[in-house]
N, C-alpha and C positions, 0 to 999 in steps of 0.2 A: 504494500500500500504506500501510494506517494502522500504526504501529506504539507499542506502551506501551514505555518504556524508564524503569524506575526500580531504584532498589541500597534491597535488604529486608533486616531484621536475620531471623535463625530464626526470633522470633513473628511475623514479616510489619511489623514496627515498620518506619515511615518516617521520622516525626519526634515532633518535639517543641518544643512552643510557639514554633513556624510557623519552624521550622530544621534541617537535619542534623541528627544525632546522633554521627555519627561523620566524621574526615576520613579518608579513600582515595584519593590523589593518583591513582592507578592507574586507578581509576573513573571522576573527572573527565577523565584524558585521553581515556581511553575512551569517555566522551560527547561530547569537543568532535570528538573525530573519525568518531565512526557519524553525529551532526547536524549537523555543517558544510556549510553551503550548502544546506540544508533548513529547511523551515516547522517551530517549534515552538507547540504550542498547552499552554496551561497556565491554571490556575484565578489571579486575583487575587490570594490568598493566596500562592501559589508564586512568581508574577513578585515579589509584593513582599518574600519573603525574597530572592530573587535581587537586587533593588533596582535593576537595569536592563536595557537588551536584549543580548542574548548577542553576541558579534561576529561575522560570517559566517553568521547565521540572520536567519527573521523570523520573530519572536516575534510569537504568537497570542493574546490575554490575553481569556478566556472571564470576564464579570462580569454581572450583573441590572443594574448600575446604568448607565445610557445618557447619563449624562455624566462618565464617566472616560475618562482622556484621559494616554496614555503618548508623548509625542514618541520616534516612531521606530519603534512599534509599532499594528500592528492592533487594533480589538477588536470582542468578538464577545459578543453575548447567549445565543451556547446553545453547546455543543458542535458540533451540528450546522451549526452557522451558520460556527464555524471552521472545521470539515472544509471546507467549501465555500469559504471564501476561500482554502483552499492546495489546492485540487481540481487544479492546474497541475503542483504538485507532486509526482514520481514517489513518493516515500517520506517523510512527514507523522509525526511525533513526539509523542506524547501524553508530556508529559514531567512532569506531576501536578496538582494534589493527590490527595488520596485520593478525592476525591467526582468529582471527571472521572474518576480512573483505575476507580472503579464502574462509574459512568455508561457510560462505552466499554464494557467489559466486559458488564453486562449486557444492552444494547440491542447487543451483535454486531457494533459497527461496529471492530473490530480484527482482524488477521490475525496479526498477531506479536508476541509481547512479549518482550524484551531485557531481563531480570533481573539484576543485581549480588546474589548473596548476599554477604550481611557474616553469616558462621558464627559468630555470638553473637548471645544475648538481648539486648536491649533497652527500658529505661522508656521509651515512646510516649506521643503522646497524638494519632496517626494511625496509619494499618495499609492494610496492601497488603490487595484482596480475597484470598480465599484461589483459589489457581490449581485449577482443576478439572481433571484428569486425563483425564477422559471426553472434554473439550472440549478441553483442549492437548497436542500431543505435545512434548517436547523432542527437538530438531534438534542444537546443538550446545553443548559443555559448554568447559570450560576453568578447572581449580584452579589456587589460588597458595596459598603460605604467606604469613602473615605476614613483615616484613623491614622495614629501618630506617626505609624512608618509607610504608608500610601497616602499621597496628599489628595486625589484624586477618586472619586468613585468608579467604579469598574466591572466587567462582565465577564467571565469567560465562555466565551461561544462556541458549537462544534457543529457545525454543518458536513452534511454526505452529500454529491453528487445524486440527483435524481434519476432514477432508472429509466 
C-alpha cells in the first residue's frame, strides 16, 4: 500500500520557504510512529529541510540530478522508480513535497492518504493538492484542541481511494 501522509493548514498550506510552518509535537509523534520501520520517499527539497535520514526508516530521496548522493539513503530519479525500490515494503510513505504529493495523486499510484489538519490559515509558498471527494472517502477522523505543547487545534484524517 502506497500511502500520502502530510499535516495541511485550512488553505491546504504546507510550507514555506522549504520549512514547517507551524510546530505540532503531536503530529510528529504521530509520524514517527505510522513510519517506523517503513520506506519513506520524498522530493530533495523535503529531505533537505529534514537535513538527514529519519531513524528506523529508509529514506527515498526522489531528484533529476544523478549524482547526488545522501550517505544512508536511497535515491531515485522519478517517483516511480522509488515506488519500486521499497516494492518489499508492505506500506511505503509519500511523505512530500508538494510536486510528488501531485504527482502521486494525479497519476493514481496512492491508496490512502493520512492528513494532519492544522484548523488555521496559513502564509505558504506550497499547498497540498486539493482532496477530491468523488475520488476519496474519509475512513477515520480524530479532533484535538489546542493545549500547552500544540498551539493549534487539529484533526487526524485517513481517507481510502474509492473503489
Amino acid at each position: 500500500m502506497i500511502t500520502i501522509i502530510a499535516a495541511i493548514g485550512k488553505n491546504n498550506a504546507l510550507g514555506k520557504n522549504n520549512d514547517l510552518i507551524w510546530h505540532l509535537p503531536a503530529d510528529l509523534k504521530r509520524f514517527k510512529k505510522v513510519t517506523s520501520g517503513h520506506h519513506i520517499l520524498m522530493g530533495r527539497n523535503t529531505f533537505e529541510s529534514i537535513g538527514k535520514p529519519l531513524p528506523n526508516r529508509t529514506t527515498i530521496i526522489i531528484t533529476r540530478n544523478n549524482n547526488y548522493f545522501v550517505d544512508g539513503c536511497l535515491i531515485a530519479n522519478s517517483l516511480n522508480d522509488a515506488i519500486d525500490l521499497a516494492r518489499e515494503d508492505e506500506e511505503v510513505f509519500i511523505i512530500g513535497g508538494a510536486q510528488i504529493y501531485k504527482q502521486a495523486i494525479k497519476n493514481s499510484l496512492v491508496e490512502k492518504l493520512d492528513i494532519t489538519y492544522v484548523h488555521e490559515e496559513f502564509e505558504a509558498d506550497v499547498y497540498f493538492p486539493e482532496i477530491d471527494l468523488t475520488v476519496w472517502e474519509e475512513v477515520a477522523r480524530e479532533n484535538f484542541k489546542a493545549d500547552e505543547k500544540n498551539k493549534h487545534d487539529y484533526s487526524f484524517v485517513s481517507y481510502k481511494r474509492k473503489k
